[in-house]
C-alpha positions as semicolon CSV with decimal commas, in nm:
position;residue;x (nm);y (nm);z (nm)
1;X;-4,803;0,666;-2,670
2;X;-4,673;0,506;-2,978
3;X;-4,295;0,503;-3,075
4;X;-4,344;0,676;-3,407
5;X;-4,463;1,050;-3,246
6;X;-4,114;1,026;-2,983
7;X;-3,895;0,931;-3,299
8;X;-4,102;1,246;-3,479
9;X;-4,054;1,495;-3,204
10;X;-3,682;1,390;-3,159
11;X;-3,613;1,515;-3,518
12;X;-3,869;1,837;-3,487
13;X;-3,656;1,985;-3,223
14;X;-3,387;2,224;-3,233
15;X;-3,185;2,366;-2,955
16;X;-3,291;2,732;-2,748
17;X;-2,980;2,884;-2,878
18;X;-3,086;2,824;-3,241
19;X;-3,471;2,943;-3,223
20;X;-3,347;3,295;-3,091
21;X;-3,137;3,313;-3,376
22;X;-3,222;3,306;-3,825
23;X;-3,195;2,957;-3,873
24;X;-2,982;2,908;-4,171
25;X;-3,172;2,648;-4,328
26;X;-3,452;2,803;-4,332
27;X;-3,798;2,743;-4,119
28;X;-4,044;2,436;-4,144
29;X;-4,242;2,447;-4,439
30;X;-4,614;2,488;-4,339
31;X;-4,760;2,115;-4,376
32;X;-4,450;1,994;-4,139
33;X;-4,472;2,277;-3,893
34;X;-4,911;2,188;-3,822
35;X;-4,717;1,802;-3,801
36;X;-4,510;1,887;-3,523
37;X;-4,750;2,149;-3,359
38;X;-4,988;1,880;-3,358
39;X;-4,761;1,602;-3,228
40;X;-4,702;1,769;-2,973
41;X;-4,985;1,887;-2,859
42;X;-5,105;1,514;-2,878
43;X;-4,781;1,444;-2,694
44;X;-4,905;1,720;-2,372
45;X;-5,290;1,583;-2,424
46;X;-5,150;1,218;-2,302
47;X;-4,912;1,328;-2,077
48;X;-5,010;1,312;-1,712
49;X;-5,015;1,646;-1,495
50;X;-4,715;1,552;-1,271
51;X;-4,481;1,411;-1,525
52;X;-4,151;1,654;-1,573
53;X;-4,124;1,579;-1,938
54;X;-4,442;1,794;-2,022
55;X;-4,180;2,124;-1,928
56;X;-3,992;1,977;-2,221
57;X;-4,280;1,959;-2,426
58;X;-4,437;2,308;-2,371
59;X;-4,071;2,443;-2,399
60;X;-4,035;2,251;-2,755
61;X;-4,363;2,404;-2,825
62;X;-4,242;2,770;-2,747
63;X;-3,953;2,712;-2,961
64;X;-4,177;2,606;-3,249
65;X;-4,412;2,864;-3,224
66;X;-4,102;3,156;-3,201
67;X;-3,987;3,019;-3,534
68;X;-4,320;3,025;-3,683
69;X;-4,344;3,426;-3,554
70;X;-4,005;3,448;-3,786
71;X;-4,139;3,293;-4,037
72;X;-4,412;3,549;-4,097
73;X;-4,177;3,837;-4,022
74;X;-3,988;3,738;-4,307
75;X;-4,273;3,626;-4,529
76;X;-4,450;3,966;-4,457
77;X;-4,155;4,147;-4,622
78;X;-4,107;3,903;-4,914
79;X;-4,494;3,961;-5,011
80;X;-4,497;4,295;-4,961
81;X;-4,196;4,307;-5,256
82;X;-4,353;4,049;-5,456
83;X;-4,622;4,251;-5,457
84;X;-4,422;4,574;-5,589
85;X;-4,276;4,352;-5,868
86;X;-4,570;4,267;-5,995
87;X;-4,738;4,609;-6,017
88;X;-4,999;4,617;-5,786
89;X;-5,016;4,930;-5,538
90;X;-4,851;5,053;-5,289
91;X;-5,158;5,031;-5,024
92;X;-5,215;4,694;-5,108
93;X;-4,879;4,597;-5,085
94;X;-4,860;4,737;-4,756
95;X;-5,152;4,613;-4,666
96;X;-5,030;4,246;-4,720
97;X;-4,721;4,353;-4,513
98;X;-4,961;4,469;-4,245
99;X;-5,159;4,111;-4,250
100;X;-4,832;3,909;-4,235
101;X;-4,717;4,097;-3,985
102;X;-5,012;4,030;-3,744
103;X;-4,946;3,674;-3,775
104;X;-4,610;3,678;-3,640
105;X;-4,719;3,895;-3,390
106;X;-4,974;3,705;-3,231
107;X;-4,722;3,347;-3,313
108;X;-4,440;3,523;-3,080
109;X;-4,714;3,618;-2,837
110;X;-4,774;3,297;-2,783
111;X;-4,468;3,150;-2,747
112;X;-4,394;3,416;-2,473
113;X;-4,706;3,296;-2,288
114;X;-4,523;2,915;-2,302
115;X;-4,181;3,021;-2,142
116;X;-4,336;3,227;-1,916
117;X;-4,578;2,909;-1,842
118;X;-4,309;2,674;-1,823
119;X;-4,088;2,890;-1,602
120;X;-4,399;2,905;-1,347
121;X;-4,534;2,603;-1,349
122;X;-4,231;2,449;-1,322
123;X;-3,956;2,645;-1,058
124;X;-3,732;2,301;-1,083
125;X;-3,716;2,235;-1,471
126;X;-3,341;2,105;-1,553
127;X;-3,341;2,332;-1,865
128;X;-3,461;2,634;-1,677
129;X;-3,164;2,869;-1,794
130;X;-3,249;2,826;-2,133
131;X;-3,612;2,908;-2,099
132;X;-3,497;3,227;-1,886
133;X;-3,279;3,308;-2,224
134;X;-3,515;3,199;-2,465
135;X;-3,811;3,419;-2,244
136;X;-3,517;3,705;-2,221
137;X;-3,460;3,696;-2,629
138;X;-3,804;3,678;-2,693
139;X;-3,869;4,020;-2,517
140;X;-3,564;4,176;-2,668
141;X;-3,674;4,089;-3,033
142;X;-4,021;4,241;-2,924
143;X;-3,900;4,579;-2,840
144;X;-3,968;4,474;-2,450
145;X;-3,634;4,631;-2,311
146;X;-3,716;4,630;-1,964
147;X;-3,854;4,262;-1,929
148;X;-3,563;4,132;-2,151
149;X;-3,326;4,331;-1,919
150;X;-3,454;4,172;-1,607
151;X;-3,443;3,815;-1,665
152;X;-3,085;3,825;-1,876
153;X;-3,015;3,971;-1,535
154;X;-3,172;3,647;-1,328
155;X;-3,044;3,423;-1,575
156;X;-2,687;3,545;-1,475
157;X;-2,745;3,595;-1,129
158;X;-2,941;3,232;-1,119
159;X;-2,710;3,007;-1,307
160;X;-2,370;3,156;-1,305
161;X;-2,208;2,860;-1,539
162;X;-2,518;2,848;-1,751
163;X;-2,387;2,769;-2,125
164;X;-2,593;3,038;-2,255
165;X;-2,378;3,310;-2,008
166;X;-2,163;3,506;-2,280
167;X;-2,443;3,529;-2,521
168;X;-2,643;3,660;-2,259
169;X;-2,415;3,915;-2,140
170;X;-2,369;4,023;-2,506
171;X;-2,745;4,079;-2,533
172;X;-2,753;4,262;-2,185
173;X;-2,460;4,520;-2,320
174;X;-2,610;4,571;-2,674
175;X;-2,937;4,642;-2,458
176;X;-2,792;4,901;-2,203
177;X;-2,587;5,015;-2,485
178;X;-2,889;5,138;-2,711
179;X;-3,048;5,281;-2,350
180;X;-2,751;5,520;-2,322
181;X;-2,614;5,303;-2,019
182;X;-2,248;5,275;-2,141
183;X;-2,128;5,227;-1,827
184;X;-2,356;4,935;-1,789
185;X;-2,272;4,826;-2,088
186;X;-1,912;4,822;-2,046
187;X;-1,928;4,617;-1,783
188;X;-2,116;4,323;-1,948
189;X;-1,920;4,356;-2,318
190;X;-1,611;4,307;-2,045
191;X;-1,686;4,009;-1,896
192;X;-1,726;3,806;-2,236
193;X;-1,512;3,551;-2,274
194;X;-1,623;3,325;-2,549
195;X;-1,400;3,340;-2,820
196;X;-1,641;3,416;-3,124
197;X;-1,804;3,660;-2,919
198;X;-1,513;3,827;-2,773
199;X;-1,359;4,046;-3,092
200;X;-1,708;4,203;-3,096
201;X;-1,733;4,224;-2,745
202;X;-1,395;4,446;-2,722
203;X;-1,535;4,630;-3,027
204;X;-1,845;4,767;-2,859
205;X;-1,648;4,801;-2,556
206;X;-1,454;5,069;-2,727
207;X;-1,749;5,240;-2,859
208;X;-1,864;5,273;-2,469
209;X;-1,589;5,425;-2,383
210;X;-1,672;5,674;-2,696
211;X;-1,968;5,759;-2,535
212;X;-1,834;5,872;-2,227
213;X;-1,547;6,040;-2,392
214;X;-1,286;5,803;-2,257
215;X;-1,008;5,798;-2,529
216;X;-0,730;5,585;-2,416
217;X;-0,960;5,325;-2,246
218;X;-1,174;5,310;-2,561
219;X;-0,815;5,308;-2,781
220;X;-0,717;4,993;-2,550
221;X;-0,969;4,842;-2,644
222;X;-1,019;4,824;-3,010
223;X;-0,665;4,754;-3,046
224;X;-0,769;4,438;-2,847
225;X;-1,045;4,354;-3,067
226;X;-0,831;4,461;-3,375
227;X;-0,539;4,178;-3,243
228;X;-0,795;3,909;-3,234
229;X;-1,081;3,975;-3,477
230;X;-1,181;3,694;-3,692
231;X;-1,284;3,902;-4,001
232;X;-1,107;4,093;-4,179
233;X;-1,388;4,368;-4,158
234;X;-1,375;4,387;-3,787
235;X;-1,017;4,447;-3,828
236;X;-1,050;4,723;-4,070
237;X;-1,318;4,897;-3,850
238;X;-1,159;4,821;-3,529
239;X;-0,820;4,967;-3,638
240;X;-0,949;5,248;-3,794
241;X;-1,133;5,328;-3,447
242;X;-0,839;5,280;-3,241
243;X;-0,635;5,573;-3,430
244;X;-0,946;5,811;-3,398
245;X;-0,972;5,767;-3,028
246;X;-0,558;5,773;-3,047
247;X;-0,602;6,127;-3,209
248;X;-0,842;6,208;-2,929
249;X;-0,659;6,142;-2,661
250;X;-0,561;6,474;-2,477
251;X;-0,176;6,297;-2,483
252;X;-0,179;6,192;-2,778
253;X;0,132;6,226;-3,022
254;X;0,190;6,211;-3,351
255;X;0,506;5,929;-3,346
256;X;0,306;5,699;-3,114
257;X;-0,015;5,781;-3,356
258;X;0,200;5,648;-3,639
259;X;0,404;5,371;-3,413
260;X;0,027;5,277;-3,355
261;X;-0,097;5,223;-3,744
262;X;0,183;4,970;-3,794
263;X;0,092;4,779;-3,529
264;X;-0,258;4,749;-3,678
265;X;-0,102;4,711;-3,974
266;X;-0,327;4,971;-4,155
267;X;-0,232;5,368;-4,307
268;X;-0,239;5,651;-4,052
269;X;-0,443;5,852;-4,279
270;X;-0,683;5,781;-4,016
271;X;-0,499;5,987;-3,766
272;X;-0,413;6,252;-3,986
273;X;-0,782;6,295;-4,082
274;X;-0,897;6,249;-3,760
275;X;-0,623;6,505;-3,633
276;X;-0,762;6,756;-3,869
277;X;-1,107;6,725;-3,780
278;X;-1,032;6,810;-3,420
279;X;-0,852;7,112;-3,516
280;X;-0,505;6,943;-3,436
281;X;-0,335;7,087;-3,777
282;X;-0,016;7,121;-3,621
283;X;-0,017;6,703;-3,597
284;X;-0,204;6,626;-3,927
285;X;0,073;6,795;-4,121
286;X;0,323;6,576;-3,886
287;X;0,129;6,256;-3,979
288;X;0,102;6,392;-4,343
289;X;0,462;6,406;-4,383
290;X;0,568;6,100;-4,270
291;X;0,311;5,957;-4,488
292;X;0,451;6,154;-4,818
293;X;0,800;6,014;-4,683
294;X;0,675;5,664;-4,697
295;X;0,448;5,663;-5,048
296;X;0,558;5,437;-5,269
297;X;0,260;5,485;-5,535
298;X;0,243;5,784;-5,735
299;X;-0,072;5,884;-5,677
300;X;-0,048;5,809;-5,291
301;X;0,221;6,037;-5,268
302;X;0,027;6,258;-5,466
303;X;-0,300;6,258;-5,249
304;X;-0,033;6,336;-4,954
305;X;0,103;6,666;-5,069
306;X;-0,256;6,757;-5,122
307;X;-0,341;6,667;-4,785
308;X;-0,012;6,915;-4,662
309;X;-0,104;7,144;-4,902
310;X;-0,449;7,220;-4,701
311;X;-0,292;7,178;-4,381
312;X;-0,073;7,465;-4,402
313;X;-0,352;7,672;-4,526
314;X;-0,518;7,610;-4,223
315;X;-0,268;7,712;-4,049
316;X;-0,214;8,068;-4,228
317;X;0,183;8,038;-4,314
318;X;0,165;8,174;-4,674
319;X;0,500;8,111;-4,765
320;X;0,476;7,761;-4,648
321;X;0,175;7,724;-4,833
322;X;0,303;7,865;-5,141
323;X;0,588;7,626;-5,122
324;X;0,361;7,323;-5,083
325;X;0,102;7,456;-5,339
326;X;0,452;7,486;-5,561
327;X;0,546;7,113;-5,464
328;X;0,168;6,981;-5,571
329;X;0,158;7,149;-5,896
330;X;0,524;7,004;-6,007
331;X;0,430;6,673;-5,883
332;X;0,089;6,655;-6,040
333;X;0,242;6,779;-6,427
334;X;0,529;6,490;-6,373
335;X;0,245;6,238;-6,283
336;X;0,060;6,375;-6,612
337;X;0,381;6,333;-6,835
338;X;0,445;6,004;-6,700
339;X;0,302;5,653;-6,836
340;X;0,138;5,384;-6,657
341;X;-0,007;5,601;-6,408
342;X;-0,404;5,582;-6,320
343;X;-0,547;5,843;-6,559
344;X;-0,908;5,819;-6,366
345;X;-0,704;5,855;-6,031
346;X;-0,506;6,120;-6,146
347;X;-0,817;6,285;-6,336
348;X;-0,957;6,264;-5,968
349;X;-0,703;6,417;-5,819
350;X;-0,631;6,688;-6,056
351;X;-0,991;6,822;-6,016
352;X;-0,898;6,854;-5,602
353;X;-0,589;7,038;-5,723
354;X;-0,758;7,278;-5,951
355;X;-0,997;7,328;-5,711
356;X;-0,712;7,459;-5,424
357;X;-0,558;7,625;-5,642
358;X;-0,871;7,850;-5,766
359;X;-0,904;7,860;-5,417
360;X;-0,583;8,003;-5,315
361;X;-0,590;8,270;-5,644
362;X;-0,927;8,417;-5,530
363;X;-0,802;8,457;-5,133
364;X;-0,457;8,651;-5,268
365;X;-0,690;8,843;-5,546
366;X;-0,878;8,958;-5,204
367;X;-0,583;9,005;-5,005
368;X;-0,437;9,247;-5,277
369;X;-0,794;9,441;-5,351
370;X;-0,906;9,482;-4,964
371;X;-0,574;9,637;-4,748
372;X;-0,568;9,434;-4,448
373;X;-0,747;9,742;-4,183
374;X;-1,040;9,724;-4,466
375;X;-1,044;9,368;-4,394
C-alpha cells in the first residue's frame, strides 16, 4: 500500500462532529470527492478482513458519502432557482429539484448502511460513540425520529463521558421537543453543560416549561439563558420570554415584573403587553405608568399615555378615561409644536390617536342616542 494514498486519506478526512453539521467551507468539489471515494475504496480492497483499521475506513467512507447527500440537497435547491432566473418553467424547474433530490437521497442512504455496518461488524471499534452519533444524526436529518431517538439514547447510556454527550442530549431534547414530550425534553436541555450549547439549552428549557404551562419554572429559566447568552439575539428573545411567563405567573406582580426588566436590562413593555393580553388590565396600566414616569424620549412617553389611554377603556372608568384621552391629546399638540421631534414617528402615532379618539366619539354618540335599558 503505497505512502502517497495514507498521506491522501489523512487530508480527505474530517471529524464525525463536522459531517453532521454544514461545513463552512463548503463540500469537495466533484473530481476530488470520486479521488477520495476511490482511495478509499482501494484502501478497504487491500485491507485484510481482520485488520481494525478497515472500521476506520468504512466510517471515513460514511462520512464522505453523508457530505456528498448534502451536497445534492443544497445543489437541488440552487438549480431549481437557477432555473427560475433564467425563465424556464416552473415544472421543469421542479423537476430538476426532484432529480437532485434523489441523489442525495440515495448518497445518505448509503452512508446509513456504512454506520450501521461498521457498528455491527465491529461491537469493539475505539470510535464507536461517534458512529452511534453520526448513525443517530443521520436518522434525525432523515425524518427517522424513532431510530435517531434510540441510539442518542444508547450512545448516552453506552459511553457516559463520550465527547459527543451535550450535543447529543441537545439533539435528543429538540427531538422529544417537536414530539410534544416536554417533559422529556426538559430533562435532556437540563443536563447540558457545554458552554456554547448551554444559553440555548436554558432557552428551550423555558419554552418546555411553556408547554406545560409552568410559568415560574419556565421564567427561571430564560432569565438563566438571558444572564449567559452569547448573542445579543438570544438575549433579546430570552428576556423578552422571561417577562411573558413573569406576567403569567398566577403570583405575579407588577413591581417584581418591572424589578425583573432591569435585571434583563430590557423595557417592560413586554409585561405590560403581555399583561393586557391576558386580561390583567388592572397591572398593564400599573406597568404603563411607571413606564410614562420613566420616558425620557418624547415620543416614548407619548406611545405610553396611549398605551394608558386604552387601558382604562378597558376597564370602563369614563372619567378616568376622559382624563387620559385629555392627557394624550395635550401631549400629542405639544409634540406637534415642538422641533426636533420624529415627524414619521409622531405621524405614526398621531394616526393611533385619531383613531381612539374616533373611537371614543362614536361609543359616547351611542351612549347618548340608545338610554342605557335600550342598550
Amino acid at each position: 500500500m503505497s505512502a502517497r494514498l495514507f498521506c491522501l486519506l489523512a487530508a480527505l478526512t474530517v471529524s464525525p462532529a463536522a459531517a453532521m453539521l454544514p461545513p463552512d467551507a463548503g463540500p469537495l468539489p466533484d473530481s476530488s470527492w470520486a479521488e477520495a471515494r476511490q482511495l478509499l475504496l482501494e484502501l478497504l480492497r487491500v485491507t485484510p478482513a481482520d485488520d481494525p483499521s478497515r472500521a476506520h475506513l468504512l466510517f471515513r467512507l460514511g462520512e464522505l458519502q453523508w457530505e456528498r447527500a448534502g451536497a445534492h440537497f443544497r445543489a437541488a435547491f440552487d438549480a431549481e432557482e437557477a432555473c427560475l432566473d433564467n425563465g424556464l418553467s416552473p415544472v421543469e424547474c421542479r423537476t430538476r429539484r426532484t432529480r437532485g433530490l434523489e441523489s442525495a437521497k440515495q448518497a445518505r442512504a448509503a452512508a446509513l448502511e456504512l454506520y450501521k455496518r461498521v457498528a455491527r461488524e465491529y461491537p469493539h471499534f475505539e470510535r464507536l460513540d461517534a458512529v452511534f452519533f453520526a448513525l443517530a444524526s443521520s436518522y434525525a436529518e432523515a425524518g427517522a425520529t424513532p431510530q435517531a431517538l434510540k441510539l442518542y439514547a444508547a450512545l448516552l447510556r453506552s459511553f457516559p463521558r463520550t465527547e459527543y454527550r451535550d450535543s447529543a442530549l441537545f439533539a435528543l431534547g429538540e427531538l422529544h421537543y417537536e414530539g410534544g414530550s416536554y417533559g422529556s425534553a426538559a430533562a435532556a436541555f437540563r443536563q447540558i453543560e457545554e458552554p456554547s450549547l448551554r444559553p440555548e439549552a436554558m432557552y428551550r428549557l423555558g419554552w418546555c416549561h411553556v408547554r406545560r404551562d409552568n410559568w415560574e419554572v419556565a421564567e427561571r429559566a430564560f432569565v438563566a439563558a438571558a444572564d449567559i447568552a452569547r448573542s445579543d439575539e438570544l438575549r433579546r428573545r430570552a428576556a423578552s420570554d422571561a417577562l411573558r411567563a413573569h406576567a403569567r405567573r398566577p403570583d405575579s406582580a407588577p413591581p417584581t415584573g418591572l424589578a425583573l426588566a432591569r435585571h434583563l436590562g430590557v423595557s417592560a413593555e413586554v409585561l405590560a403587553a403581555e399583561y393586557r393580553a391576558i386580561g390583567r388590565t388592572h397591572e398593564a396600566l400599573f406597568v404603563c405608568r411607571r413606564l410614562l414616569a420613566g420616558a425620557r424620549a418624547p415620543l416614548d412617553a407619548l406611545r405610553h399615555q396611549y398605551d394608558i389611554a386604552v387601558d382604562t377603556r378597558d376597564l370602563g372608568e369614563d372619567r378616568v378615561r376622559v382624563a387620559e384621552l385629555r392627557k394624550l391629546i395635550a401631549m400629542y399638540e405639544r409634540l406637534r409644536r415642538q422641533p426636533g421631534v420624529d415627524r414619521g414617528g409622531l405621524e405614526h402615532q398621531g394616526a393611533r390617536v385619531e383613531a381612539l379618539l374616533v373611537e371614543a366619539i362614536r361609543e359616547h354618540h351611542h351612549r347618548v342616542a340608545f338610554p342605557e335599558d335600550e342598550r
